[in-house]
KESEDO-599320 format. One record per atom (N, C-alpha, C, O): residue in one letter; atom name; x, y, z. Coordinates in steps of 0.2 Angstrom, whole numbers. Atoms other than C-alpha are relative to their C-alpha. Layout:
  residuo  atomo     c1     c2     c3
        A     CA      X      Y      Z
...
***
This chain:
  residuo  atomo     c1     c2     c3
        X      N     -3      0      7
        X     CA    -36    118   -323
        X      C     -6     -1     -5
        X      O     -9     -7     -5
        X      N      5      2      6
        X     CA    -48    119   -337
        X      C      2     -4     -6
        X      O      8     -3     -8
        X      N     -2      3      3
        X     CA    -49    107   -349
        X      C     -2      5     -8
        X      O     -6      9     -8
        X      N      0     -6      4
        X     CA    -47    114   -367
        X      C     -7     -3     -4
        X      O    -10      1     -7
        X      N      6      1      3
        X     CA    -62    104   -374
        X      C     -8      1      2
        X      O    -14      0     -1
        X      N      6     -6      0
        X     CA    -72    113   -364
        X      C     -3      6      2
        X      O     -8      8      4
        X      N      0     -8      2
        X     CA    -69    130   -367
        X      C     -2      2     -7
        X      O      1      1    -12
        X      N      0      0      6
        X     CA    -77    138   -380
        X      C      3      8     -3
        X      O      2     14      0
        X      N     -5     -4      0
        X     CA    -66    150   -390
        X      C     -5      5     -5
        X      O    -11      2     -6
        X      N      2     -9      6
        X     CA    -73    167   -404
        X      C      7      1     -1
        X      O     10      5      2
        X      N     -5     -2      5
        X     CA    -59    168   -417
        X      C     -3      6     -3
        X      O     -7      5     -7
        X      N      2     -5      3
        X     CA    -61    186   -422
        X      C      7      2     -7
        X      O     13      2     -5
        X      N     -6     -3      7
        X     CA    -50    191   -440
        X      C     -4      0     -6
        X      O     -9     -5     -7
        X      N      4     -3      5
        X     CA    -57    199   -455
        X      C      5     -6     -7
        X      O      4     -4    -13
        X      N     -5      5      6
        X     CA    -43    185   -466
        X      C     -3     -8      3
        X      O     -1    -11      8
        X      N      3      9     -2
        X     CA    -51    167   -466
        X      C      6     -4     -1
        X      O      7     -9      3
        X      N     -6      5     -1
        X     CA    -33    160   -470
        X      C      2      2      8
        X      O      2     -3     11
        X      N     -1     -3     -7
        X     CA    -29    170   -450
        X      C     -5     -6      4
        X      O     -3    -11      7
        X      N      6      2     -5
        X     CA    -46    162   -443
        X      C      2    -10      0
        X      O      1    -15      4
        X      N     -2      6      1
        X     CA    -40    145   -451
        X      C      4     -5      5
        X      O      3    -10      8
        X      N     -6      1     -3
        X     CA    -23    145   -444
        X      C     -2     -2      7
        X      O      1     -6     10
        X      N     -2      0    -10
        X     CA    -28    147   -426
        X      C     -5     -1      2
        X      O     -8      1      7
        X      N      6      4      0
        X     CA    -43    136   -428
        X      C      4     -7      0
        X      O      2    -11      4
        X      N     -4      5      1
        X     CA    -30    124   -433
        X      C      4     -3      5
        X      O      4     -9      6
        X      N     -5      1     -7
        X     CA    -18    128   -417
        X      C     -6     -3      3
        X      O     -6     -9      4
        X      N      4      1     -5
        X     CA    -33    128   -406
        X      C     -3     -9     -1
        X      O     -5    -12      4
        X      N      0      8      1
        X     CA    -36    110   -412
        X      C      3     -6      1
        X      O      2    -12      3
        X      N     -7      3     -3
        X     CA    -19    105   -409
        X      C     -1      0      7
        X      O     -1     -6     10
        X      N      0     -1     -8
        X     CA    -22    111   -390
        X      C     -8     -5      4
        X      O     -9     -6      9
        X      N      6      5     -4
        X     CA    -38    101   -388
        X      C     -8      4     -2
        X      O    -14      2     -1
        X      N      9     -2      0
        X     CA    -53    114   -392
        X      C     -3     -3     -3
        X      O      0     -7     -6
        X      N      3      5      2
        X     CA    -66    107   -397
        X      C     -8      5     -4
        X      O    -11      4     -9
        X      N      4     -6      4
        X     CA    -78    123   -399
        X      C      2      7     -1
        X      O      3     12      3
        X      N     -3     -8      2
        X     CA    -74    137   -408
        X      C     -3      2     -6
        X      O     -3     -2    -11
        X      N      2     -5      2
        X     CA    -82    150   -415
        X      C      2      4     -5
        X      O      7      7     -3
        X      N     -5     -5      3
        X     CA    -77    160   -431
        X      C     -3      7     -2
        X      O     -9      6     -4
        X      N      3     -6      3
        X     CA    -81    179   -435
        X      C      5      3     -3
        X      O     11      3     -1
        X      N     -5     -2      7
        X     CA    -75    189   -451
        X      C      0      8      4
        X      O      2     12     -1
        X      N      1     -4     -2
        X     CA    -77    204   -441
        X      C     -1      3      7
        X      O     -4     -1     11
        X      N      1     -2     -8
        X     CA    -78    215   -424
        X      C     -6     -1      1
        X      O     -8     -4      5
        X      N      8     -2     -1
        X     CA    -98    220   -429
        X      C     -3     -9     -1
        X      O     -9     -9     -3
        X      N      1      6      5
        X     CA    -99    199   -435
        X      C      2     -2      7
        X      O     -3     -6      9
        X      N     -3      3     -7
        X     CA    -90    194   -416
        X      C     -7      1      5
        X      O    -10     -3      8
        X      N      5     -2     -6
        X     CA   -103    206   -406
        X      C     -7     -3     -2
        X      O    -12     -2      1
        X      N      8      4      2
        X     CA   -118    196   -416
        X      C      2     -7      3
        X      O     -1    -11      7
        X      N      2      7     -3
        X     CA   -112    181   -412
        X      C      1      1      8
        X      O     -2     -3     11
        X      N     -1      0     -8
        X     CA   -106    185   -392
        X      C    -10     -2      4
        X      O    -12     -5      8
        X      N      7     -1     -2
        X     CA   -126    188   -391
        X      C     -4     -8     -1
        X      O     -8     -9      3
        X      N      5      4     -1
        X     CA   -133    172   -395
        X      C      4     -7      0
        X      O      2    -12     -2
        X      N     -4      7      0
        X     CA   -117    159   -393
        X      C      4      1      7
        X      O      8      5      9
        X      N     -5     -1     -8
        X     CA   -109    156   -375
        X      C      9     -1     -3
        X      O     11     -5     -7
        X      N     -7      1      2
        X     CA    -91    160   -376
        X      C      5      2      6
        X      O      4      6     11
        X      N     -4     -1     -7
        X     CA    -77    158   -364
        X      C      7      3      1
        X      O     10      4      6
        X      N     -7     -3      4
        X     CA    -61    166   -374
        X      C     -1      4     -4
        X      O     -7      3     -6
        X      N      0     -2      6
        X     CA    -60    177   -387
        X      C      6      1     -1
        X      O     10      3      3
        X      N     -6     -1      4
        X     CA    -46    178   -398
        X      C      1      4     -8
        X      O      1      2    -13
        X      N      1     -6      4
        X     CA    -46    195   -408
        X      C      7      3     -3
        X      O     11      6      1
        X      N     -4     -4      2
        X     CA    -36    201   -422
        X      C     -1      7     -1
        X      O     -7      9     -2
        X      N      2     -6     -4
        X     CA    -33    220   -419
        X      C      0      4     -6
        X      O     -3     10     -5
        X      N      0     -5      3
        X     CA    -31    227   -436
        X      C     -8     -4     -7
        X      O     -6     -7    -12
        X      N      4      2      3
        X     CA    -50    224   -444
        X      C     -6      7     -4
        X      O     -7     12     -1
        X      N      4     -6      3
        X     CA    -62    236   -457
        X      C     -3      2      4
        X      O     -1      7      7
        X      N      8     -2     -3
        X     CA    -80    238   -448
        X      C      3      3      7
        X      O      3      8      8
        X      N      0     -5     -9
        X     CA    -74    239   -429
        X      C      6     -6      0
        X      O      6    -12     -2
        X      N     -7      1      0
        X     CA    -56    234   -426
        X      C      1     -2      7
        X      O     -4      0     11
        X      N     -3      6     -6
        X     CA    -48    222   -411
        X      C     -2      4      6
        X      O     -5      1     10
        X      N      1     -4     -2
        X     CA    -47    238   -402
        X      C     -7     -1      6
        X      O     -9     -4     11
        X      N      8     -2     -5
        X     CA    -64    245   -400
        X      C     -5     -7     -1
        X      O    -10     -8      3
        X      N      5      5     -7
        X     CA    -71    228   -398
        X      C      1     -3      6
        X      O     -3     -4     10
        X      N     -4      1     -5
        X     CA    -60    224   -385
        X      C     -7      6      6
        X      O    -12      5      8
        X      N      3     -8     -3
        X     CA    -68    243   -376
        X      C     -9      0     -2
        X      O    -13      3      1
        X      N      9      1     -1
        X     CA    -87    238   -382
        X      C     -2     -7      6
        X      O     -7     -7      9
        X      N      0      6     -5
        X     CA    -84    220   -372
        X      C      2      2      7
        X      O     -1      0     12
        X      N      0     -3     -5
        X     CA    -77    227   -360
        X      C     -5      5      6
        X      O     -5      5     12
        X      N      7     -4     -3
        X     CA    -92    239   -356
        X      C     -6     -4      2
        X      O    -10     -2      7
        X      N      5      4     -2
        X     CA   -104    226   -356
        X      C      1     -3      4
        X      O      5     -7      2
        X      N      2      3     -6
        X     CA   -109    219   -340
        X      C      0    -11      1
        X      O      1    -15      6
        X      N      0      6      1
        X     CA   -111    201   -348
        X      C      7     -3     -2
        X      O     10     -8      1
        X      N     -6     -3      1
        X     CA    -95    202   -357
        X      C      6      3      3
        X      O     11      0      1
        X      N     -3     -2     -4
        X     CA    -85    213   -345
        X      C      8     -3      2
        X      O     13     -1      0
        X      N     -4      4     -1
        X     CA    -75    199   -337
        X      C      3     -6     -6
        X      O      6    -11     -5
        X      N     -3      5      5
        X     CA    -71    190   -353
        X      C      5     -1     -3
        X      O      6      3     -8
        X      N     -7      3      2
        X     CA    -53    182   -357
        X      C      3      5     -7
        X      O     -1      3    -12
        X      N      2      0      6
        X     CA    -48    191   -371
        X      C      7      2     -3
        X      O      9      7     -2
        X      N     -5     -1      4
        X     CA    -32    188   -382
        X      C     -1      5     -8
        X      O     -4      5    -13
        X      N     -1     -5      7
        X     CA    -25    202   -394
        X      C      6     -4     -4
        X      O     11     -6     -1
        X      N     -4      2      6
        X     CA    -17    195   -412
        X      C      3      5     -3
        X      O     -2      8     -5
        X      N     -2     -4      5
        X     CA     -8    208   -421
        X      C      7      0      0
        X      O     11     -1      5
        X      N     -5     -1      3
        X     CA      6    210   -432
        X      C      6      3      3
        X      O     12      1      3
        X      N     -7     -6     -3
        X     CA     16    223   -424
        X      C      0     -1      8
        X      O     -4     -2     12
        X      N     -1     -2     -8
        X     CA     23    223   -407
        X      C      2      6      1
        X      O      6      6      6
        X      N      1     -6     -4
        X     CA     22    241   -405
        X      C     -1      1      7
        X      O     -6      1      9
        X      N      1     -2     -9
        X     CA     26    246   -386
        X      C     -7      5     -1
        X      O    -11      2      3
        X      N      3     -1      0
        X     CA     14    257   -389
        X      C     -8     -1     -1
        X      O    -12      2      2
        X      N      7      3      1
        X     CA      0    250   -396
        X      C     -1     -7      5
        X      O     -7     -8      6
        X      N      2      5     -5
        X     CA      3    235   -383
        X      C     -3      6      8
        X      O     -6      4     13
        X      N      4     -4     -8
        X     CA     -1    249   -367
        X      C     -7      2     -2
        X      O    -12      3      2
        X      N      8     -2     -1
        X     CA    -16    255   -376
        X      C     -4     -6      1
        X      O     -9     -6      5
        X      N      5      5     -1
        X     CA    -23    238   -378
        X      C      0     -5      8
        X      O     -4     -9      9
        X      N      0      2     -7
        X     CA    -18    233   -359
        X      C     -3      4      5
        X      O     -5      2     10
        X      N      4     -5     -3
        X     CA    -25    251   -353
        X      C     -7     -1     -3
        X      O    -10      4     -1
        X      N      8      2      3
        X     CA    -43    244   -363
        X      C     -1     -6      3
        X      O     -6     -8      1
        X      N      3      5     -5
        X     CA    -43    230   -351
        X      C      4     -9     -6
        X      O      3    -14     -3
        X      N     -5      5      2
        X     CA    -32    216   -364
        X      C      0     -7      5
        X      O     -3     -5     10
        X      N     -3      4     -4
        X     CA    -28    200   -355
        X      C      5     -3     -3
        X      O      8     -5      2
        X      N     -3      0      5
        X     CA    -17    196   -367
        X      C      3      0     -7
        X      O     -1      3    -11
        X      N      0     -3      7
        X     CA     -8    198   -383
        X      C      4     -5     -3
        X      O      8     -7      0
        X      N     -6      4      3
        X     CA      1    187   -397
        X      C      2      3     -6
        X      O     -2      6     -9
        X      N     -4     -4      8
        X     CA     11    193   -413
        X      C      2     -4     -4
        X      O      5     -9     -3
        X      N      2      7      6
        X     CA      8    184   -428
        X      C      6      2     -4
        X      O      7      8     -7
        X      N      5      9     -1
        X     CA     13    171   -432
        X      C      2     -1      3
        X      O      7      1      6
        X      N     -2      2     -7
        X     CA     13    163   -420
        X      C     -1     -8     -1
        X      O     -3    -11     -6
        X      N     -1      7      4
        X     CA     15    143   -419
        X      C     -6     -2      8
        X      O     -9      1     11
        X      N      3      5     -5
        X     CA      6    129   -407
        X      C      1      1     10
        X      O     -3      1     15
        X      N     -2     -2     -9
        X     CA     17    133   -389
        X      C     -1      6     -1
        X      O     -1      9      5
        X      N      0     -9     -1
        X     CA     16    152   -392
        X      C     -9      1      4
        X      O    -11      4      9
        X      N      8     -1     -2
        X     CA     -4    151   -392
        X      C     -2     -4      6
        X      O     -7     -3      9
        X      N      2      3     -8
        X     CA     -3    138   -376
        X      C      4      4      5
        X      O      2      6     11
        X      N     -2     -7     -5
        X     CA      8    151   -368
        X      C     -5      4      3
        X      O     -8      3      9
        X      N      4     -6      1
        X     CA     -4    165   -371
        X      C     -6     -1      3
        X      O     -8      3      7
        X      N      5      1     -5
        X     CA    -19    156   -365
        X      C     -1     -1      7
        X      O     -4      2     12
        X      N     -3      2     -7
        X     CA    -12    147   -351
        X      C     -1      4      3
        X      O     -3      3      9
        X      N     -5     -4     -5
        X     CA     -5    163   -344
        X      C     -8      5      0
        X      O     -8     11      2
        X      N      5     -5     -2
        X     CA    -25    170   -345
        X      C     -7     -6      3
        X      O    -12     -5      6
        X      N      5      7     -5
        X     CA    -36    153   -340
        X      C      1     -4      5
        X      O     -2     -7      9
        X      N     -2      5     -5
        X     CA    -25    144   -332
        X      C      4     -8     -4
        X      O      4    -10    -10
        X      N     -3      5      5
        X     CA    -16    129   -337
        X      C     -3     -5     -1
        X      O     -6     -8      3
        X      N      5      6      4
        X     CA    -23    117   -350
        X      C      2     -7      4
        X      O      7     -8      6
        X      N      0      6     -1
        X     CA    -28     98   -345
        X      C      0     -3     -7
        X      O      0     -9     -8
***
């Protein structure tokens, strides 16, 4: 069981009120490191030079969207196996297959509160100490 204050997490959403919030939750739950980017291409600079053990990506962003970061993380070898919760508005059945057939481990639909985001991890790290 990992404990949550030593996992470190990458909030990805292009809205800093969004990155706040689930900076907020994840504080509730115990993280202790968390990472913020305004951006998909603002995520993939920091994946590069900050160890990250989560990410938590909103799916609808300008530059490179929740998606195709999802499917660029995915292709890299360093990255590859990385936990990676999808945030977006819509529960689209279909927009949830494509982001599960891009390798997803996760997804939640905002908003979301304090036990929805302990669901959501739990059910892809395991359950928090």
């Amino acid at each position: 069981m990992p404990k949550a204050s030593a996992v470190s997490v990458l909030i990805v959403d292009d809205q800093q009120s969004m990155r706040g919030i689930c900076k907020y939750i994840l504080n509730q739950l115990g993280f202790k490191e968390i990472t913020e980017a305004k951006s998909g291409r603002d995520a993939l600079g920091k994946l590069e030079s900050t160890n990250i053990d989560l990410i938590i990506s909103d799916w609808n962003m300008d530059d490179i969207d929740g998606l195709t970061l999802l499917k660029v993380i995915r292709k890299h070898p360093k990255t590859q196996a990385m936990p990676f919760i999808m945030a977006t508005g819509r529960s689209d059945a279909e927009q949830v297959k494509e982001a599960i057939s891009a390798g997803v481990n996760n997804y939640i639909i905002k908003p979301f509160d304090v036990s929805t985001m302990k669901k959501r991890i739990e059910a892809v790290i395991g359950a928090l100490t």
